[in-house]
N, C-alpha and C positions, 0 to 999 in steps of 0.2 A: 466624472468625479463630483460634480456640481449637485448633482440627485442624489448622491450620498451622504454628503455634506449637512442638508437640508435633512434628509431621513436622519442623521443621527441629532440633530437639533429637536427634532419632535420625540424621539427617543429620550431624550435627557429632560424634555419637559415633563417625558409623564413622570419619569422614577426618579424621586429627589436622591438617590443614592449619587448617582451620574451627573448631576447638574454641576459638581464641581470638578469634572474629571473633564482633560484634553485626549481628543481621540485622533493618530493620524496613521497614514494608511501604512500596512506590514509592507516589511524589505522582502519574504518569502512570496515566492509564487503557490497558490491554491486555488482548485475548485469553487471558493466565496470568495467574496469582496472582504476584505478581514481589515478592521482598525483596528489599534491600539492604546489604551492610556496606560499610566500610572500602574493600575487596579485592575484594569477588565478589558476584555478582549468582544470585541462584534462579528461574530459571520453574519452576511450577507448573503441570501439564497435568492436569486432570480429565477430560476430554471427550478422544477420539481423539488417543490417547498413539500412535499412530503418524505422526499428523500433527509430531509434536515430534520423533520420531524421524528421520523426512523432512529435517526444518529442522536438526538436528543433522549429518547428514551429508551436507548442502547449506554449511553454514556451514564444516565441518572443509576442505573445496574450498579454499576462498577464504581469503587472505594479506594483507591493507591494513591499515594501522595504526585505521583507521577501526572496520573490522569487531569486534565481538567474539571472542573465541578460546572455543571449548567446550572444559572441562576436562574433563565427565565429563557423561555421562547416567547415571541410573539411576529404580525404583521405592522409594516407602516407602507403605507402607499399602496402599490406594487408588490412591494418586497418581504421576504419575509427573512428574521431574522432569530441568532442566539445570542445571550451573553453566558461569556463564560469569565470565570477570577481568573489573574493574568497571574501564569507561571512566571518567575524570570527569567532571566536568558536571553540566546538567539539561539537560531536552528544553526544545529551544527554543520552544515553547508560553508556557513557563512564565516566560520572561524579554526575550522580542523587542522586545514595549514599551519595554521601559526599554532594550533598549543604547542606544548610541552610530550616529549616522550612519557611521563608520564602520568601527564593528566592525559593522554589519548588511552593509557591503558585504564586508569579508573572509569571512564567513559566505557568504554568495551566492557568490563567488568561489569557494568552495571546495567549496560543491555543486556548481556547474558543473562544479570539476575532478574528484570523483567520479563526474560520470557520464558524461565524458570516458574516466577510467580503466576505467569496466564497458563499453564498447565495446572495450578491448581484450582482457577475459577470454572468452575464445568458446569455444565448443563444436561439435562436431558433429550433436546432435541437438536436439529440440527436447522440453522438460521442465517440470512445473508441480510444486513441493514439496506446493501445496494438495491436488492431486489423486493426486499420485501417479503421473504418467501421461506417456510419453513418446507427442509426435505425429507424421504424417508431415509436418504442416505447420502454423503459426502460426492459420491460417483454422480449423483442428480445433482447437486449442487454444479460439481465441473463442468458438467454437458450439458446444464441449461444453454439453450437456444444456439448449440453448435452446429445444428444444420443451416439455419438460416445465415450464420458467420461461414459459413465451407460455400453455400450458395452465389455467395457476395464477392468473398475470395474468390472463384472461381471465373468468374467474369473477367479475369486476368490472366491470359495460357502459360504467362511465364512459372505463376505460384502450385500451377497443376500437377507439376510434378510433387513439392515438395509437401502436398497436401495428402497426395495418397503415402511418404513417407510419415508422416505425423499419424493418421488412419490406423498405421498399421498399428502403430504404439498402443493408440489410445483405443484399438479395438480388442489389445491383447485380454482376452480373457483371464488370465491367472493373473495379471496384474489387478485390471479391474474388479476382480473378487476379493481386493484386499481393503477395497472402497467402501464396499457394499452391509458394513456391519455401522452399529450407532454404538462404538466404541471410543472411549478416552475423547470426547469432546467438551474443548475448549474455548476459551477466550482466546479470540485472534485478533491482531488487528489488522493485520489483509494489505498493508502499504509501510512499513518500518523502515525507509528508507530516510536520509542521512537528512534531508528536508523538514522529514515530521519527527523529528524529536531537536529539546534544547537544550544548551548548557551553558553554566556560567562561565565555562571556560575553564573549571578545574573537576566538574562532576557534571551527572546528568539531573536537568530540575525537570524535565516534561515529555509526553509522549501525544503529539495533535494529531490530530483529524482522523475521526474514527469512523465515516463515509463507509469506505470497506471491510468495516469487521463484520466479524463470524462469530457466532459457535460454531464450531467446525473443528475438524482435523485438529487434534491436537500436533500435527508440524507442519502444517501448513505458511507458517511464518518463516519457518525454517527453510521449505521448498524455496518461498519468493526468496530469501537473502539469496540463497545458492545460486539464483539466478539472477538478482540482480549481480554479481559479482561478476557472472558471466558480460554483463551488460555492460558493465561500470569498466572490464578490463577491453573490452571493444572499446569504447568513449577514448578511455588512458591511450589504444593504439592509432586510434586516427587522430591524437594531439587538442582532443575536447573535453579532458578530463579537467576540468577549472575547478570544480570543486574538489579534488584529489578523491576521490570516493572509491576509484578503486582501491587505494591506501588503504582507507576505513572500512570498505569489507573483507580483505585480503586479511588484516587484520583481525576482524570478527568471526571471520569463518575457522581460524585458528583453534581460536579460542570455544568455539562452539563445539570443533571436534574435541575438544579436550576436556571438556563439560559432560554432566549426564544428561541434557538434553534430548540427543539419539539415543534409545535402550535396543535396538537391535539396526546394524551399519545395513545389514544387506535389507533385511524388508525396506529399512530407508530408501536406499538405491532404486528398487525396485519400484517405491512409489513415485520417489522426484521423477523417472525418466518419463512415467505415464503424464505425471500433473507438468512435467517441462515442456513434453507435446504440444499440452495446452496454453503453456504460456507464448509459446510460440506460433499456436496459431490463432491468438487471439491478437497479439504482435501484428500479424498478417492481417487482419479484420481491422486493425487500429489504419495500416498503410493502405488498404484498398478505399478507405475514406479519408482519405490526407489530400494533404493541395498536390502531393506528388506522388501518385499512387506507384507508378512502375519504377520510379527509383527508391522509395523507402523498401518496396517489396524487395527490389534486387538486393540491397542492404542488409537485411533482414536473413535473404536466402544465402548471403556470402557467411554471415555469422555462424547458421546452421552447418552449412556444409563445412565450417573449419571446424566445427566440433565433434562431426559425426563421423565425415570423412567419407560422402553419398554424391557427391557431386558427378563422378565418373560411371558411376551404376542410373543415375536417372535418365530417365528417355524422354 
């Protein structure tokens, strides 16, 4: 914390804007080191300062009161860094519990209308900030570097089975030809979980870290809620649901179906179960490198099998 400290001292000496502002570290957990004042917010990028750079002129794009505005990137020391003007709020993580019935619904309401509005920002091509990497189609996008991930998993015989189950999915042709067009692509932001977004407590004032957005799939944001939901109502049953979040997507996914967000229920279906393959077996690739690979893995595969219901067919 002490190297930090220090980096944002030399920070505030170059930009007189900063010289009068108090910075101290975020209550949320994220991928940068993040401080706060008043005013402006700091990421800190230690690890692939090009990744931050990516995210910086991914963000300068995009115009919503929502989004944050980047005022500057630069390097001090080691490190490199953004500022961005500080939305108000906390991340709704930190406060969902205690609103109000219905300030939890104007909130809902207004994620909805967010990802109402990233259907209208589109592009021409198809683009991942994480990676860097423009595709010629969504389906490239997913399957970047999944053999090297099924390789890795694989060095585990218990995930062996449930790897040639995902395979099948994700090799189904008819599904996969529904990937393969440079159709209705959008603004995504790739992580819209309860974390990265703020509110005062009676609306929504912010949408953070925009690391994993896309052009992409215009539902793509939709896939991940669906599954986080899935994920957040596992948390709720083994008694680790601290944030109540499955509450809050139990409740968004309501409201989604009731929205025009989805224009056709079955092509939908059809795509989540190919892209849920993959979120599942990237899940799997996340626990093959954990401190606790054979238990996250078994975790992971008890989730699957209550929802698939393959547990008695695998060998």
């Amino acid at each position: 914390m002490t190297n930090y400290l220090s980096r944002i001292k030399k920070i505030k000496d170059s930009y007189d804007f900063l010289k009068k502002e108090s910075f101290t570290p975020a209550l949320s957990g994220t991928n940068y080191k993040v401080f706060v004042s008043d005013n402006y917010i700091i990421r800190f990028r230690d690890d692939d300062p090009k990744l931050l750079l990516r995210e910086v002129e991914y963000i300068k794009q995009l115009n919503h009161p929502l989004i944050p505005k980047v005022l500057l990137s630069d390097q001090v020391d080691e490190s490199f860094f953004m500022i961005e003007n500080r939305l108000p709020g906390q991340t709704v993580d930190l406060t969902w519990k205690d609103l109000s019935a219905d300030n939890k619904e104007n909130i809902i309401g207004q994620v909805v209308e967010f990802l109402l509005y990233q259907k209208t920002q589109t592009r021409e091509y198809i683009y991942s900030v994480k990676t860097g990497k423009k595709y010629k189609s969504f389906l490239d996008y997913l399957i970047d570097g999944i053999e090297q991930k099924i390789t890795k998993i694989k060095r585990f015989e218990q995930a062996r089975g449930i790897i040639g189950e995902l395979l099948l999915i994700i090799n189904d042709l008819e599904i996969r030809n529904l990937f393969t067009f440079k159709k209705e692509i959008s603004l995504v932001h790739g992580d819209l979980i309860i974390h990265n977004l703020l509110t005062d407590g009676k609306k929504l004032t912010g949408v953070l870290d925009w690391e994993l957005a896309l052009w992409g799939d215009s539902d793509y944001d939709l896939f991940r809620l669906f599954y986080y939901q899935e994920c957040a109502k596992a948390y709720q049953e083994q008694g680790v649901d601290h944030t109540f979040e499955s509450d809050y997507m139990d409740r968004l996914i309501v409201e989604i179906l009731k929205s025009d967000l989805i224009k056709d229920k079955n092509i939908f279906q059809k795509k989540y179960e190919l892209v849920r393959a993959i979120f599942y077996l990237n899940a799997l690739y996340w626990a093959s490198d954990s401190d606790s690979p054979e238990k996250n893995i078994d975790e992971i595969m008890v989730q699957w099998d209550k929802k698939n219901g393959t547990k008695h067919f695998r060998v």
